[in-house]
Each structure stands twice: as C-alpha cells, then as structure tokens.
C-alpha positions in Angstrom: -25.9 30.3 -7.1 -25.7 27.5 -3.8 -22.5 26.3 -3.8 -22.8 21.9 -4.1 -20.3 21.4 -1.2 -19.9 23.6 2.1 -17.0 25.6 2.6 -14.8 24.7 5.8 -13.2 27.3 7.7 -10.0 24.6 8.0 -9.0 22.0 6.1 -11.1 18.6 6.6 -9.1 15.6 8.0 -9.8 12.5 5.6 -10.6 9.4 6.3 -11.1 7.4 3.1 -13.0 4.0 4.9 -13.1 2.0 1.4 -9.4 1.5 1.9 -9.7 -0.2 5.7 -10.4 -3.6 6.0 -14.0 -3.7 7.1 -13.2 -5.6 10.4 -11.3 -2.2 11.4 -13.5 0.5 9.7 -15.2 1.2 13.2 -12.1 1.3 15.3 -10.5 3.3 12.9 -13.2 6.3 12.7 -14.0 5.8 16.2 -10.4 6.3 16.8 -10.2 9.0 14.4 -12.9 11.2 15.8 -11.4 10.7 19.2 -8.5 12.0 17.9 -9.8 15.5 17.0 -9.8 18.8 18.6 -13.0 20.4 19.2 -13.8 22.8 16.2 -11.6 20.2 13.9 -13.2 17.9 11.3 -12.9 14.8 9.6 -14.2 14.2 6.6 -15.3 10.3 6.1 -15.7 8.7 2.6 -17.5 5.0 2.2 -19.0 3.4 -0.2 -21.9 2.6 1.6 -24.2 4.8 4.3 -23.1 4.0 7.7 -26.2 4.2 9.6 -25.2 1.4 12.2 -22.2 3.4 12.8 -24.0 7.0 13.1 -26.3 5.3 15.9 -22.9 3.7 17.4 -21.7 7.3 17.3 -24.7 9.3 18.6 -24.7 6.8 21.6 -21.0 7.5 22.2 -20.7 11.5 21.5 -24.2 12.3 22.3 -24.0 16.1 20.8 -20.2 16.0 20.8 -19.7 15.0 17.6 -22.1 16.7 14.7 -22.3 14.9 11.1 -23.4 16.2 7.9 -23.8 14.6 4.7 -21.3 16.1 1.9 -22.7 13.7 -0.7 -25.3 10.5 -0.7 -25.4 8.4 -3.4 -24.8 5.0 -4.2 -21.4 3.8 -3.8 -20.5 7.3 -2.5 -20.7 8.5 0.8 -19.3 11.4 1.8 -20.0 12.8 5.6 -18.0 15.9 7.6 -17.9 15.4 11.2 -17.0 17.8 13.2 -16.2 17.8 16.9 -17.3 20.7 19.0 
C-alpha cells in the first residue's frame, strides 16, 4: 500500500507560516529557503495555498528551489521544498 506522505532521506526543516504575522510570511520563507543547503528541505505549513508566493519563488529560484505538495486542503497546506 502507497504510503500518504513521502519519506525524506533527512529530516524536514519547518516552517509553520500560520504563526508569522502575515506582513513577514514572505520575508520569512524567502529567508528561510535562502538559508538552506542544497539537498536540505523545509517543510512549509499555511493555512491557505500560496500561489502568489510560488510564482514569487519560481521567479527568484528558477529550478533551484523544487516544491511539492505534502497535503492540500482547506485550511491546510502543507509543501516540502527542497533546495538542489
């Protein structure tokens, strides 16, 4: 049976966004996913889908940075990025 949720080879780095002030939400993942090493990841919750930031984000990292949706529903968003 498929496993619901991706193993990671490492442990993900969270960042929990429903606890930042929304004024701060995109410096802090920005500055988050600057932060990482490549092959690291950071594991983003929200409680809404970020589109505006994932275009913000493929504009910046271009194919640096690769996300991938954990879970999608409403009120819970969880995405793994990982930089390579």
């Amino acid at each position: 049976m498929p496993q619901a949720f991706p193993i990671l080879e490492q442990q993900a780095h969270l960042l929990d966004a429903r606890g930042v002030a929304k004024r701060f939400r995109h410096a802090a993942i920005f500055g988050a996913l600057d932060a990482l090493q490549p092959g690291e990841t950071m594991r983003f919750v929200n409680d809404h889908d970020p589109l505006p930031l994932l275009e913000q984000m493929l504009a910046r990292y271009a194919e640096g940075i690769h996300f991938h949706y954990i879970e999608r529903q409403p009120g819970r968003i969880v995405i793994d990025f990982t930089k390579h």
